[in-house]
N, C-alpha and C positions, 0 to 999 in steps of 0.2 A: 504494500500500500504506500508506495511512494508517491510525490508530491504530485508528479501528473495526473496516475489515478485519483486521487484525490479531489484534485481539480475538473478532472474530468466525470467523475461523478456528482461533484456538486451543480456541474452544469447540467447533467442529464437529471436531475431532482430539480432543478428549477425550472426545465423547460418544462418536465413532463406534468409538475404539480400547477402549472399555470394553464396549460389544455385541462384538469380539470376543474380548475378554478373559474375559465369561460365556459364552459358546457354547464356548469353547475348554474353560473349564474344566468345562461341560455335561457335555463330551464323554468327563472321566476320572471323575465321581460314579459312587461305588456306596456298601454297606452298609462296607465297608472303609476307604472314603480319604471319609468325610461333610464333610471340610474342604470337599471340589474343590461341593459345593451350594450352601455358604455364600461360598465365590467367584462361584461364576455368578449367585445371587441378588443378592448386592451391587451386584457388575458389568451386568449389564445391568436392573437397578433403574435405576442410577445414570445407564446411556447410555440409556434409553428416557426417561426424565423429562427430560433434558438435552436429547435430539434433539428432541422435541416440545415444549420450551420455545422453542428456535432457531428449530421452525418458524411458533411462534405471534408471536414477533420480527421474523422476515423476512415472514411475509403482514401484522401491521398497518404493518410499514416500506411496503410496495407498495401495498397500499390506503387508508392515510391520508398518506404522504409522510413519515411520520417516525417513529422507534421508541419504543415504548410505555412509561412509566413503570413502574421497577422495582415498584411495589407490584401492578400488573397483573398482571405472571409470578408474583409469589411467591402471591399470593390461591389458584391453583392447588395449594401447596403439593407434597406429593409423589404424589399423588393418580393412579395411574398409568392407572386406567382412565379415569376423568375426561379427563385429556390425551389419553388416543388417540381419544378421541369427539371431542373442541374439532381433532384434526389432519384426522379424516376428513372432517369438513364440510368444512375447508380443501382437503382430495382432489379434492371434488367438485366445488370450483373447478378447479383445476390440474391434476389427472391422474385424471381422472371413469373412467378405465379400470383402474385402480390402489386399489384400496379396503380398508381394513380386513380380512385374511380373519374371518371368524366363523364359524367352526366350533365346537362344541360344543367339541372340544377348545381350541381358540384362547381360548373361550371362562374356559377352567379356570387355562389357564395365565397369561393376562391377570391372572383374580382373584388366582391365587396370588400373583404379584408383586406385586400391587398391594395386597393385605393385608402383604405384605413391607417395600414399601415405606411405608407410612404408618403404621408401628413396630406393627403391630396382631402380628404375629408374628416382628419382626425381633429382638426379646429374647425368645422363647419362652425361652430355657436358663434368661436369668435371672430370671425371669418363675416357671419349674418351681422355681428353686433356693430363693429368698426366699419363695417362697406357703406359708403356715402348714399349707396340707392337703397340701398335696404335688404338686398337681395345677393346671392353668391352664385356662380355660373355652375355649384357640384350641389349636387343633393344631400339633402340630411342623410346620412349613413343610418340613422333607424327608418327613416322611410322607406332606404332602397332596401335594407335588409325584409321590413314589414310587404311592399310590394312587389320583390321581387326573388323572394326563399318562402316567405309565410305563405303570400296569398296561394301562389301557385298549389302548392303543397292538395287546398281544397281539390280543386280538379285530378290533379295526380294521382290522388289515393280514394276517389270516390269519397268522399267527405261531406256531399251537401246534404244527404239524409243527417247526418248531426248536426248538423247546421238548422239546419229545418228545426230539428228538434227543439235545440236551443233560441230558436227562434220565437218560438210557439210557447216556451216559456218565459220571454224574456217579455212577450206581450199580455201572460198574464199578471207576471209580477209591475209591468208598468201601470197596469190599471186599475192595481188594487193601492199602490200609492202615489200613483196622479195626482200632481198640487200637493204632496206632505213632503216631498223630498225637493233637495235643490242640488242639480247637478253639474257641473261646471269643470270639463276636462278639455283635454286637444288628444287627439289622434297621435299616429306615430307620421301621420303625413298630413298634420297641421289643422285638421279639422275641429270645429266646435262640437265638443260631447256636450247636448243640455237636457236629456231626457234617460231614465231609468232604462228604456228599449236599445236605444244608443250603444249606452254602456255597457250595457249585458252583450251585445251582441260582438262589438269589438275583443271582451274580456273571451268570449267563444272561441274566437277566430284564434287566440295565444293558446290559448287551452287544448284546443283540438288537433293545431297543426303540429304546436311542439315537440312532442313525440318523436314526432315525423323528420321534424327541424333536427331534431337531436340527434336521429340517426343520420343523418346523410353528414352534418358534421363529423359526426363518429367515424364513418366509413374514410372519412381522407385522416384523420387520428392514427386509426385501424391501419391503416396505410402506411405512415412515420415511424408508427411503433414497432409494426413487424421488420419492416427494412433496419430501424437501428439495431434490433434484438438480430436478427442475420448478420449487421457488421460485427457485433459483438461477439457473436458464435465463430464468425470468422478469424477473427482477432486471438481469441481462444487457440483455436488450431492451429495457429501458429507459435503457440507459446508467448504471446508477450505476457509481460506484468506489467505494462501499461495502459492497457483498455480493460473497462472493469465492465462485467456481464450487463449488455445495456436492457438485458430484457429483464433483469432484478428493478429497474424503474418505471417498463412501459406493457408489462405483463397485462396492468388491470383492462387494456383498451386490445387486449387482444381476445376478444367475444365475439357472439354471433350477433347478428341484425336485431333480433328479437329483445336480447337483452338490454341493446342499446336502447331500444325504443322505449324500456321501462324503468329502468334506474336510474334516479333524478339528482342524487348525489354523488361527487365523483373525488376521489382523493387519494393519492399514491400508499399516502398513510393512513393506518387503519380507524376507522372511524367509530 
């Protein structure tokens, strides 16, 4: 346990407990709590750039003998979709069965963070606040994550029978306290919430799709984590004593579909 490992363990604990410290906080976003978006976004900005920094680390340590000059990783910057393309080649070495998912959605959510991350929308607010017109040429990053990961999601997975459903309740609950409540929210794309029916139905739309949300996240996670637990295992076979088993940190995101869609808390360490 020399200083490298060391070091290079405490990096794969930081990336990997920050993926799910964003999934976690995925999981409590709506039009109400817009904080838990600005969490997730942070957070697995922060662990996806980190983990595919590691694993561009540990493949030139394996294939040239030795670790790469720090001005090599930074030239990537925070560049998030850039990185997961430079890790998939890398896939295709080491786990050619484990690849990037791309889905159109995968697709969306990729961009989003990665516009996220490379400040192109991680100051919208102050961006809106300081702009002379009022207005900034990049969309709020919970809008485009709410219209363009969320809504989808409903058509994708046959979702408007629950929608329906919660529909049909949200119109009874409106009417039995019509005139006794006062409601007063915004959307995650700017709109006036002032009625009980409103509300109820947007709080649906976080509710029903997240799940859903959470897996396809999952699946590009599922993705980082197998590829570095293979460099690890690689690393292994070679005998070094400087790459420490990287699947000891990103084991918990190596699950199936199903379970991703139901386990709402996530945390390297046992909880």
């Amino acid at each position: 346990m020399n200083a490298t490992w060391q070091a290079l363990s405490r990096e794969a604990a930081t990336a990997s407990e920050h993926l799910a410290i964003g999934v976690t906080a995925l999981g409590k976003a709506n039009y109400a709590q817009p904080a838990y978006y600005g969490q997730a976004f942070f957070a697995l900005t922060i662990g996806i750039e980190r983990s595919a920094k590691l694993a561009l680390i540990i493949d030139h340590f394996l294939t040239q003998e030795k670790f790469p000059p720090i001005s090599e990783i930074r030239k990537h910057g925070h560049n998030i979709r850039e990185l997961l393309e430079r890790i998939d080649e890398i896939a295709s070495r080491y786990n050619p069965s484990e690849r990037l998912p791309r889905l159109v959605i995968h697709d969306q959510i990729i961009a989003i963070l990665s516009d996220f991350a490379t400040n192109i929308t991680r100051y919208y607010n102050f961006d809106l606040i300081t702009s002379k017109s009022g207005s900034v040429s990049q969309s709020d990053p919970n809008s485009a994550w709410f219209q363009h990961v969320m809504l989808p999601m409903i058509k994708e997975h046959s979702l408007n029978r629950q929608m329906e459903k919660r529909g049909y309740n949200a119109l009874i609950i409106d009417e039995l306290i019509n005139g006794k409540a006062l409601v007063s929210y915004h959307s995650e794309i700017g709109e006036n919430i002032t009625s009980v029916y409103e509300a109820s139905m947007k709080k649906a739309i976080a509710d029903i799709t997240i799940p859903y949300v959470r897996l396809h996240v999952m699946q590009i996670v599922r993705f980082i984590g197998r590829l570095l637990s293979a460099l690890g295992y690689s690393a292994q076979e070679t005998g070094s004593e400087v790459i420490p088993y990287m699947a000891d940190f990103f084991r918990i995101y190596n699950n199936d579909d199903k379970y991703f869609k139901t386990r709402k808390t996530w945390s390297i360490y046992r909880l």
